[in-house]
Every structure is written in C-alpha cells, then in structure tokens.
C-alpha positions, 0 to 999 in steps of 0.5 A: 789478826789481819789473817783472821780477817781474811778468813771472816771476809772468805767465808761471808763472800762465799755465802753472798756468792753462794745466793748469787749463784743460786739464783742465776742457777735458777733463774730460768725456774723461778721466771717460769714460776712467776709466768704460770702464777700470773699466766695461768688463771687468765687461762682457767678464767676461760672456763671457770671462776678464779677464786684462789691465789696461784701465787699461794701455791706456787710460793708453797711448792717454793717452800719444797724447792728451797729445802731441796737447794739448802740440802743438795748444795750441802751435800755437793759443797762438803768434800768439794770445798774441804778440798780447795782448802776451806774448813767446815767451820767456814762452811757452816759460816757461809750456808748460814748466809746463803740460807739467810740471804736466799730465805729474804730473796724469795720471801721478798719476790713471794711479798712483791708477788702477792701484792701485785697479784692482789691488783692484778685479780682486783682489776679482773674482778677475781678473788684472791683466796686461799682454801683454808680447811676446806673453805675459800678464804680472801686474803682481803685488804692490801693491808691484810695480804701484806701481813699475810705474805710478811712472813714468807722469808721467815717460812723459806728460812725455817725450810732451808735449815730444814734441808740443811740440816738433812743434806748435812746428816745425809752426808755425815752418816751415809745411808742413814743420814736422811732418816733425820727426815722423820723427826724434823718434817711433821714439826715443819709441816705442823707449824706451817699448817698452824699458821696458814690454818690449811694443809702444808703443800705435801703430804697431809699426815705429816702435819698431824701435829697442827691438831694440837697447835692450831689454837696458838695464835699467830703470834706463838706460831711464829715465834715456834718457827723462830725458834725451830729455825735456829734449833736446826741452824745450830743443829746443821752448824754442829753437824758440819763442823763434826762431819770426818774429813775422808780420803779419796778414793783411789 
C-alpha cells in the first residue's frame, strides 16, 4: 500500500514539476507576450484608432503555442522517462496534470489580461474588440469581458489534449503518427470558432464545420469542447500506455 502510494505521489509530483518547468521554461516568451499585448497599441495609437483587443490575439496564438508545449513535451518525455525507470501509465498520470495545471495557469493570466486591458483602453479612450465576422464587436462591461475570458482555461485545456494526443500517436506510430492531425484540427478549430462566432487563429478552412454549429448557442458549445476534452485526454491516455517499449539503438 505504502509503495502504491509512492508511486501516486511520484506521478502527481512530476505533473506539478512538469508546469513549473514549463513556465519557467517559457518565461521569457510569455513577458514578451504580455509586453507586446500592452506595449504595442500605444504604439499604433500613434497613427491609427485602437478598436481591438491585443490581448484576444495573443491569448489566440497562446491556444497554438500550447498544443505545441502538450505534444513536444510528450514526445521528448516518452523514451526519456520509460528510461529512468518510470511506466507509461505514470506518465499518462503526470501529462494529465501538467495539461490541467497549465490550461489553468494560462487561461487564468489571459482572465487577468483581459481585464486589466479593459481598463487600460478605457482609460485611454479605446475600444476594447473583437472582429467577429468581419465586424468590430466590444467585448463590453467588465461583467461582459469577465464571462468572455472565463472560458480560456477550458479552450487551453481542449488545446493541449489536442497536441497530446498528436505528439503521443507521433510517437507511437512513426511517420504517420501526425496524420492524426487531419481529424482532430477541424473539430478544435470548429468549436473554437462557434464560440467566439469568428475565425480560429489559423487556417480558416479548417473550421469549416462552425457552418453547422454556429446556431448552438454558448451553452452546448461549451459543453462540446468539454466533451471533445476528454474524448482526446482518454484518447492521449490509451495511446500512452499501448505505446511499445523500444530498445536503443546501438
């Protein structure tokens, strides 16, 4: 019981190293993140009207960057930590911690960011936008923007298993691994653009789906990405513990 234990704790502690890791890792991209969003409409301000939220772009290009850290740390952790001795079961433990963790962590800065960027344009005497089908929209109150930027952690969230899952099969099955891509990007993207009701920062014909969910509502979108959440946490989990243990090579 007493090993049971110790092995719980080792994979929990490795998920909680894992996100301390990663931002410290990525400090230094995430202040300069946070420098532009603040920094550069002071700067356009000088020749043009502010009327959109740079926060809302960057907190998009965070959505890209942290499926990049769920499948690249995946991917390099495997065989590295099957080598020290650590099971996949384990490591499907601590990845689901680190993604939970670090979905919170960020979607908590993009809360925080938001908010402070409302006041920030509101003592300027700027807009504070969003170009939802090719019209400005505000984001409005400080209400209004708090329940807009509530849902970041659950957006990072269904981002990472994305990546997961991805850098996992990349893994698994070498050389065809990322086709998993095709399936698993328009349905991401779809749901992203239903809910902002504007395109996902990417490729636009990707989210060709939202055509068919824009009329959901925000609830049921939600609950959608809830859902495809854990679908690809489960899928990221299997595919973890069925991943071969190799040799290495001479």
């Amino acid at each position: 019981m007493n090993a049971e234990a110790a092995l719980a704790k080792r994979r929990y502690a490795l998920g909680l190293g894992l996100t301390g890791e990663g931002l410290k890792y990525f400090k230094y991209w995430i202040i300069a993140g946070v420098l532009v969003s603040f920094l550069g409409p002071l700067a356009i301000s000088r020749y043009t009207d502010i009327d959109l939220s740079t926060w809302f772009y960057t907190a998009n290009v965070a959505k890209w960057f942290t499926a990049f850290v769920g499948g690249g740390f995946v991917f390099a952790l495997v065989p590295n930590m099957i080598a020290v001795g650590m099971t996949r079961r384990e490591l499907a433990v601590a990845m689901g911690v680190f993604g939970a963790l670090w979905s919170v962590a960020l979607g908590a800065l993009v809360f925080a960011g938001l908010l402070a960027e409302r006041a920030y344009y509101a003592a300027m005497g700027w807009t504070q936008g969003i170009d939802a089908n090719d019209t400005v929209t505000a984001l409005g109150s400080s209400g209004d923007t708090a329940v807009f930027a509530a849902v970041y952690p659950l957006m990072y969230l269904v981002y990472f298993t994305a990546g997961t899952v991805i850098g996992a099969a990349s893994y698994r099955w070498e050389g065809s691994g990322w086709l998993l891509l095709i399936p698993i990007l328009p349905v991401v993207f779809s749901l992203d653009n239903a809910l902002y009701d504007t395109e996902p920062f990417g490729p636009g014909w990707m989210g060709f789906l939202g055509r068919f969910i824009d009329e959901w509502g925000r609830g049921p979108v939600l609950a959608g990405i809830a859902l495809v959440a854990v679908v690809l946490t489960i899928a990221a989990r299997r595919i973890l513990i069925d991943i071969p243990l190799r040799s290495k090579q001479a």
